[in-house]
N, C-alpha and C positions, 0 to 999 in steps of 0.2 A: 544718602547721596547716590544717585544714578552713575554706575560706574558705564565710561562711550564705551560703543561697540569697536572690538581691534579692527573690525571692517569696514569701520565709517571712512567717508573721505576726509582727507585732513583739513579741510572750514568748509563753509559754507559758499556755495557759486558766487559768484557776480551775477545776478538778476537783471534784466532792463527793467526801465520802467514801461511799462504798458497804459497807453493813453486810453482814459476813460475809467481806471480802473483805481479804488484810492481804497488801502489798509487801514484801518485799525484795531486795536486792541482794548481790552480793559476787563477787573474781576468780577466776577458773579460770584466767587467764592461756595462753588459746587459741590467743591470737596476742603478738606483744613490744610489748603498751602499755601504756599507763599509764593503766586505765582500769577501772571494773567490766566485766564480760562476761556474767554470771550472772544472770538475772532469777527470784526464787522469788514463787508468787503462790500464798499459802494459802486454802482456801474452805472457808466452813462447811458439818458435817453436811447433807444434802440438797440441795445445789446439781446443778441440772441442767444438762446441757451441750449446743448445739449445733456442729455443727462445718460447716467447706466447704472442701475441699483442690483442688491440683493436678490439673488433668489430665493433665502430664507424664510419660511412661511410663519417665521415668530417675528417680522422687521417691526420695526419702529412706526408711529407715526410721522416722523421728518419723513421715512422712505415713502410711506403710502401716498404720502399729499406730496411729494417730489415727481413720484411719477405721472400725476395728472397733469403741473404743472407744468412740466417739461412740453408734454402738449400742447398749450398754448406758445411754446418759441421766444416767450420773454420773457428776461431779468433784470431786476435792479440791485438789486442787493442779495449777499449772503449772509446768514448769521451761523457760525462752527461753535457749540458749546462741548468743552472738555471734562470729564469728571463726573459725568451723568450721561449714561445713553438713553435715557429717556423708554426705553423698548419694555414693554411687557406690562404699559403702566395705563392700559386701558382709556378711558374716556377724558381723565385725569392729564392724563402726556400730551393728547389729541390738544386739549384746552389750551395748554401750553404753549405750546407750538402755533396755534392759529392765533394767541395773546404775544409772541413773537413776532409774526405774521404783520399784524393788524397795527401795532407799535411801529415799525418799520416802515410801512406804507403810507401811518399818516404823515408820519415825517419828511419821507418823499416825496409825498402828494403822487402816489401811484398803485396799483392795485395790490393787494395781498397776494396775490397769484403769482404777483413778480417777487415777491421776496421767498429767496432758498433758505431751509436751516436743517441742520446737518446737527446731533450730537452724535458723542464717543464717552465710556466709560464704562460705570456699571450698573447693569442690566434688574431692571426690575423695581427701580426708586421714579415715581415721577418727580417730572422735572420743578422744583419748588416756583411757586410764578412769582411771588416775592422778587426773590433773587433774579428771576430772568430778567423780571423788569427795570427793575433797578440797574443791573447789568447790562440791558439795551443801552438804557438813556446814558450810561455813561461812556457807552462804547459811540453813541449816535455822535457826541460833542470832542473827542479824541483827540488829540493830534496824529496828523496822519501817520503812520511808520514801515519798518521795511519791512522787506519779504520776511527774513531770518527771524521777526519779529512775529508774523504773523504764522509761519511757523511752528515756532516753537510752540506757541499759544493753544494750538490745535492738537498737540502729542499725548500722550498718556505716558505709558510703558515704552513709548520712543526717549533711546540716549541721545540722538541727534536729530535737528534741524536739515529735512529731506528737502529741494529745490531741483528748478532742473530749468534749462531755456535754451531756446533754438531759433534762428531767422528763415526766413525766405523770402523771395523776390516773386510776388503777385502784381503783374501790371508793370507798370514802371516804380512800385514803390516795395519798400523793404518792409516785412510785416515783421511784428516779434512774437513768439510763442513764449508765456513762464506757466511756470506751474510747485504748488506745494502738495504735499501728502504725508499724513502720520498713517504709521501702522508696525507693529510688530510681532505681536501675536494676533491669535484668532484670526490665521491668515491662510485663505485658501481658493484656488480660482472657481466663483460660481459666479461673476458679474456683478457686484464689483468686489476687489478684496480689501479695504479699507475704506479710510476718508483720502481723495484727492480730488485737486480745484487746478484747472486748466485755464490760461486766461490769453486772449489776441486781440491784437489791434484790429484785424483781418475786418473787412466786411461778407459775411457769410450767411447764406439761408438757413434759416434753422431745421429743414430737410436736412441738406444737404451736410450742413453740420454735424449732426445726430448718424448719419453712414460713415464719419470720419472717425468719430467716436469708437463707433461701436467697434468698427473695422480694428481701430489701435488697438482696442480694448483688448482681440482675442490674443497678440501675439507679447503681449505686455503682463498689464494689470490681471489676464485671464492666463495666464504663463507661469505665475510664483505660487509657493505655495509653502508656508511655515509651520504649519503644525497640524494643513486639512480641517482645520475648523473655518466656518464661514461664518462672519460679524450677522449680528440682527442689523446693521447700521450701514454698513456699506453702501457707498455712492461714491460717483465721481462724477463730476460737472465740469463741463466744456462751454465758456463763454467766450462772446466774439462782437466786441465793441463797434466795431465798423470805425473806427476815430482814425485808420491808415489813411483812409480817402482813395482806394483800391476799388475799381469798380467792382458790386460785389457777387461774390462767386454764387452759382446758384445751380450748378451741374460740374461733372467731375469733365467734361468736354473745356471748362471753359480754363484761359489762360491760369496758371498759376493756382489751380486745383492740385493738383499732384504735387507739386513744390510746400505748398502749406501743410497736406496733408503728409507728408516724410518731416516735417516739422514737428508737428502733433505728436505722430510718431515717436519719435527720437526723445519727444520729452517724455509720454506715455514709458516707454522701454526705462530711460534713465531714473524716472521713479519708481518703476517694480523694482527695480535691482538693488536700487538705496533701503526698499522696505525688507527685502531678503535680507540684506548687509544687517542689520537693524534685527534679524530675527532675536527673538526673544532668548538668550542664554546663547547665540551663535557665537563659533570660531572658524566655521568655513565656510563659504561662499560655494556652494554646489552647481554646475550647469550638469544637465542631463540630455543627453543629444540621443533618440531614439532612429533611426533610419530602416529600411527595407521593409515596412509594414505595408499591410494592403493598403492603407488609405493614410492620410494624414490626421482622421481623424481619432481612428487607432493607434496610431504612433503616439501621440496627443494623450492616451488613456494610458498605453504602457510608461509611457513617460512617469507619468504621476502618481502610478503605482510605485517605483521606484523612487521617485521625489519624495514621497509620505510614506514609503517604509519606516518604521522604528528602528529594524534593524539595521539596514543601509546605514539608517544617519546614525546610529550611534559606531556603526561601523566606521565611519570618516573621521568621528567625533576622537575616536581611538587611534587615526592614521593606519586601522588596521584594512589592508589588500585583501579583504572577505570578498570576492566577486563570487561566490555560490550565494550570497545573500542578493546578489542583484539578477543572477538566473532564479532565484526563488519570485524574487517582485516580477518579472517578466511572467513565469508560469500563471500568477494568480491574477494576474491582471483581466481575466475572462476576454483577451483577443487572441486572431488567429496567429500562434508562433509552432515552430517546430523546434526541440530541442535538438535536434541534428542538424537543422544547420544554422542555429543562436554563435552568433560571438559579442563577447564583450570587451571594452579596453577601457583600462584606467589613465588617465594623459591622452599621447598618443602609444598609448604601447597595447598591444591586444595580446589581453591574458589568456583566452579561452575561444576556441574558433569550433565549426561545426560538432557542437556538444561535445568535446572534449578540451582540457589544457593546451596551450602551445605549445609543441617541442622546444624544450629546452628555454622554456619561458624563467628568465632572470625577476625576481622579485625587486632587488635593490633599484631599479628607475622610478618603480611602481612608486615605493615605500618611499624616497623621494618627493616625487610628485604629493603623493597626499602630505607631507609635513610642509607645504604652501598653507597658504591661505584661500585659495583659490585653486575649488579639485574641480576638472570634469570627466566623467563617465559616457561612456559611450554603449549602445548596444545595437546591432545591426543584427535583425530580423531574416535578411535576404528572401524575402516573400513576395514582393514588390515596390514601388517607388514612393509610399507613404515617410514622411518625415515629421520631425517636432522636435521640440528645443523647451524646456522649465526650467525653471531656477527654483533652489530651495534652499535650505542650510543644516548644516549637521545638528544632531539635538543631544544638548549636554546638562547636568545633572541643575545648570543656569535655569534650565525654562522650568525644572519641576518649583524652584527658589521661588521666581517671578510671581509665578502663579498661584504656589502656596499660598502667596502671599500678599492677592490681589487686592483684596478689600478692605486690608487693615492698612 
């Protein structure tokens, strides 16, 4: 039994429901549980799609034929399989997948092009067509169900049911943003770091959609990072049903561009943080605030050297105030810093300022602070006005368990 993350939220959001947009569930039975695997997401006529995958040069074929797709700007359906990642399975997974595809579309009476599919699991088994198919048809006939439902469906090594949602006022009408995401390990920001599915009312170009996207992407989903490993599988899909009846947006000039987009946002940001929470054997919720570097995209690099230190994180893992582990992640990060004038702080208290200790620096706030659940770190460069902000999680003796003991 899956023991929850101490850092989960305590249940599952309240979701709206998003018009145009209808769940289902059901098992393909991928792997021997006892559990749905199958996530079907049907969308109404004209729904536009944006996409952001992997840059892993072992992906999947869901990710190769996603991102052609996504080029064309429409979707009707998604299909999420759990418990097989379908990746590294040659010509065999390709099959699969476009036997998906093609299954999907005649049911709709719409093109193969329009249907998205997404697996997660393990790497290197294609995907049985048997089972998929079977699996479709049973997902095609469903009863409709909820977010937490369709959720769950899509997790692997996820303890909890990830969700997130947000409104805004486009036009005279209220749009709604939801969104779900599994992820726990093999998590690290190269675009995208998991499976997550964005879904609006909104009426939106699919230009214009795909710069929202992406835009989210960098300060969210390209933000967290649990163990530096990057998924073969990773996508995230932005759909946008037009069913508000908002006239529809087609430049960032026009009304209620900005407003949907801090929406997107906000759900984007609320899902890396749940997948952090979620890390694989986590106890702490890590933010990493990097400031004074030359550029923000430096900041961004030291950041993450310190995020994916082993030693940091099991440094936090231990509540132990080691901040020479976090001037060591800064030195190696290959940007420009000076160790004379590096300071670091744990909380708000700054342990080490112009390459030396604080006078008369008190440990006991320090040592405090990290027995939370929630530590941040800080390290101010004073180089220039570069900044950046990750999230990661400590690594404790949980994730070598997880993993040992992936495929049994």
């Amino acid at each position: 039994m899956i023991t929850r993350s101490p850092l989960a939220p305590a249940a599952f959001p309240a979701l709206p429901a998003i018009a145009g947009v209808t769940l289902r569930v059901a098992r393909a039975r991928y792997k021997e549980w006892d559990r749905c695997d199958l996530t079907y997401v049907e969308l109404a006529p004209g729904t536009t799609v944006a996409g952001v995958f992997t840059r892993n040069v072992c992906c999947s074929s869901e990710v190769e034929l996603g991102r052609e797709q996504v080029k064309g700007g429409a979707g009707r359906a998604l299909i999420v399989n759990a418990g097989n990642s379908n990746a590294f399975t040659g010509y065999r997974g390709r099959e699969a997948v476009e036997q998906i595809m093609g299954q999907v579309a005649e049911h709709l009476g719409c093109a193969p092009q329009e249907v998205f599919v997404s697996s997660t699991g393990v790497i290197g088994v294609p995907l049985p067509k048997d089972k998929a198919r079977a699996g479709v048809a049973a997902a095609l006939t469903a009863a409709p169900c909820s977010w937490e439902a369709a959720a769950e469906t899509i997790g692997t090594t996820d303890t909890f049911a990830k969700g997130a949602a947000a409104s805004a006022i486009v036009g005279d009408r209220t749009v709604h943003v939801a969104g779900i995401v599994k992820g726990s390990g093999m998590i690290a920001p190269d675009m995208a770091t998991m499976l997550g599915y964005i879904f609006t009312d909104a009426a939106v170009a699919p230009a214009l959609l795909q710069e929202m996207l992406s835009r989210a992407t960098g300060g969210s989903f390209n933000s967290i990072t649990v163990d530096s490993d990057t998924s073969t599988s990773d996508t995230v899909l932005l759909f946008a049903t037009g069913q508000a009846g908002n006239p529809a947006l087609a430049s960032w000039d026009d009304a209620g561009a900005d407003a949907l987009y801090a929406a997107i946002r906000q759900v984007a940001l609320d899902l890396a943080h749940q997948v952090v929470r979620d890390g694989e054997g986590a106890s702490k919720f890590i933010e990493v605030r990097v400031t004074g570097a030359v550029s923000d995209e430096s900041a961004k690099r030291v950041a993450l050297a310190i995020a994916n230190s082993p030693l940091v994180k099991t440094a936090i893992a231990g509540e132990d105030a080691n901040w020479g582990r976090v001037v060591m992640a800064v030195g190696k990060a290959g940007e420009p810093a000076d160790r004379d004038r590096l300071a670091i702080r744990f909380g708000d208290v700054w342990v080490a300022k112009d390459g030396l200790p604080v006078d008369g620096y008190d440990e006991t706030p320090v040592a405090a602070h990290l027995k939370g659940r929630d530590v941040r770190i800080g390290a101010d460069l004073r180089l220039g006005e570069g900044c950046a902000t990750v999230w990661t999680c400590d690594l404790t003796h949980g994730y070598i368990s997880i993993n040992a003991d992936y495929r049994s």
